[in-house]
N, C-alpha and C positions, 0 to 999 in steps of 0.2 A: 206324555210319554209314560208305558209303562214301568212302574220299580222292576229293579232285577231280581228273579226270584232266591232265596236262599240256597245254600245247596243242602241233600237230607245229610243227616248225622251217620244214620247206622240203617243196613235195611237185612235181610234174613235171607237166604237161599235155601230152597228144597232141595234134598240129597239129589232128588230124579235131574231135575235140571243142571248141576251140577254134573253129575256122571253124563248126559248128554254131552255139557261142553267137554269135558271130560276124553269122550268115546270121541268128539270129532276132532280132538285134538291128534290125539294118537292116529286117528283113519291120515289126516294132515303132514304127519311126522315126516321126512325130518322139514317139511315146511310149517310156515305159521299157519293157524286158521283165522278165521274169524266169524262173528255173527250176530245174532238181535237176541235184546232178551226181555221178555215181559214180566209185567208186576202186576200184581193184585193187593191191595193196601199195601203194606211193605214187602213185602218175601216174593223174590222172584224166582216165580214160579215155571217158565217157560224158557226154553232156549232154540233159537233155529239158526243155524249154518248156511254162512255166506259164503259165496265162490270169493276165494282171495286173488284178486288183479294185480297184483304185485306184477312186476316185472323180474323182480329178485323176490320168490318167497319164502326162499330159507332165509332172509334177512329182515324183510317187511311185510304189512299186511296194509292192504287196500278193498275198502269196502268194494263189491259188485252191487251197483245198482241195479243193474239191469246187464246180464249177461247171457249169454248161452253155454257159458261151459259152468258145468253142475257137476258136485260129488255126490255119491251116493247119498247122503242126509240133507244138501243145500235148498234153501227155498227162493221163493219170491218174493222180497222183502213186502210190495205194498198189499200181494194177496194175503201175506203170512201177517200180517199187522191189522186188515180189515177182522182177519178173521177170530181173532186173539181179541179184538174190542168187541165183535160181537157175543165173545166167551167171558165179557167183562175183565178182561186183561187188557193193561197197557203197555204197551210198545216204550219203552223205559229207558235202553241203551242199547250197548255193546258189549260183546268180547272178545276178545283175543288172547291168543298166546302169546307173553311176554320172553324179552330177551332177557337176558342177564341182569339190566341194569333192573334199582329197584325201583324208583317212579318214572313213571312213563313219560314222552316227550311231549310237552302242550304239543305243539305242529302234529304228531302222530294221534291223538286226540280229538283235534279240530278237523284233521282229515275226517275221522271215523263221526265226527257233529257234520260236514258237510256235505257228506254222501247220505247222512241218515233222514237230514232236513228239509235235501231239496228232493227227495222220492217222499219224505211224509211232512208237510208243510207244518200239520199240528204240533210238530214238536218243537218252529220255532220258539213257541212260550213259553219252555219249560230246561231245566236243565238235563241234562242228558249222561249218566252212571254209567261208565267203561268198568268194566268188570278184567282183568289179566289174569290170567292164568301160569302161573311159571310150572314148566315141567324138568327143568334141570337141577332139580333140588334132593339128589341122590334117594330116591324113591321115595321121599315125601312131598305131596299134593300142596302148592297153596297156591291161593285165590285172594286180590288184591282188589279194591274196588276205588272209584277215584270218580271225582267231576272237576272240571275248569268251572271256576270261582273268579271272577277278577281278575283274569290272567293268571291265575296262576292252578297248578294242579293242587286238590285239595281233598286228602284220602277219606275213603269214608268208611265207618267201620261194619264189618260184613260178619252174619254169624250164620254158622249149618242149622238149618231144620232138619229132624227126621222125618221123612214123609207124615204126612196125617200126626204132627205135634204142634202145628202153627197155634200161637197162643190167641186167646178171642181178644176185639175189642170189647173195649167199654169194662 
């Protein structure tokens, strides 16, 4: 059997991806969005918008695996993931717009790992970074990032890049 992996510490977000989730948040208003977002060593760098299948989506968000109804920015999750690995990006999580509360619901979580899992298999072996976005915070932006750990939600720490400031390895 293999060990469960760790969850990461802290990973970086580019301004551009950022204002992406950002822009589809607001295109989404007053419903939630949601979407995928890829990584390149740590700082994720890429975000693409999923149709939210909610039934109530001014209340919840439900990943679209596979649908037909599309907003102007939404993709294909497993075309938009092949293609992101071939651009040496990995397919890394999720985002959403959060509600009010401040950590998110495991169950709302594990939705957003089992919709992600069973369209991209690769990612049963790894843990999966839910990225929130709160926009009810009297005109200030903030972005939460988290993975289930052991059952339990467990934050991770997220810091802004300026575009082209990513710092080198090694």
């Amino acid at each position: 059997m293999q060990a469960a992996l760790k969850p990461v510490t802290h990973l970086s977000i580019a301004r551009h991806a950022l204002q992406f989730i950002l822009h589809s948040a607001v295109e989404a208003s007053p419903n939630r969005c949601c979407g995928m977002i890829g990584l390149r060593n740590t700082l994720i760098c890429k975000a693409a918008a999923l149709p939210n299948n909610a039934s109530d989506s001014l209340h919840h968000c439900e990943i679209a695996v596979h649908s037909d109804v599309k907003t102007s920015q939404s993709c294909d999750l497993q075309h938009t993931a092949a293609k992101w690995k071939a651009d040496g990006i990995v397919m890394f999580g999720s985002y959403f717009t959060a509600t009010d509360e401040e950590t998110p619901k495991v169950s709302e979580l594990r939705q957003f790992e089992t919709a992600l899992k069973s369209a991209l298999p690769e990612l049963s072996s790894r843990p999966i970074t839910h990225l929130a976005l709160m926009l009810n915070t009297a005109g200030c932006l903030e972005a939460f990032a988290y993975q289930i750990h052991q059952g339990s939600v467990v934050p991770v720490t997220l810091i802004l890049e300026e575009d082209g400031q990513q710092q080198k390895n090694g």
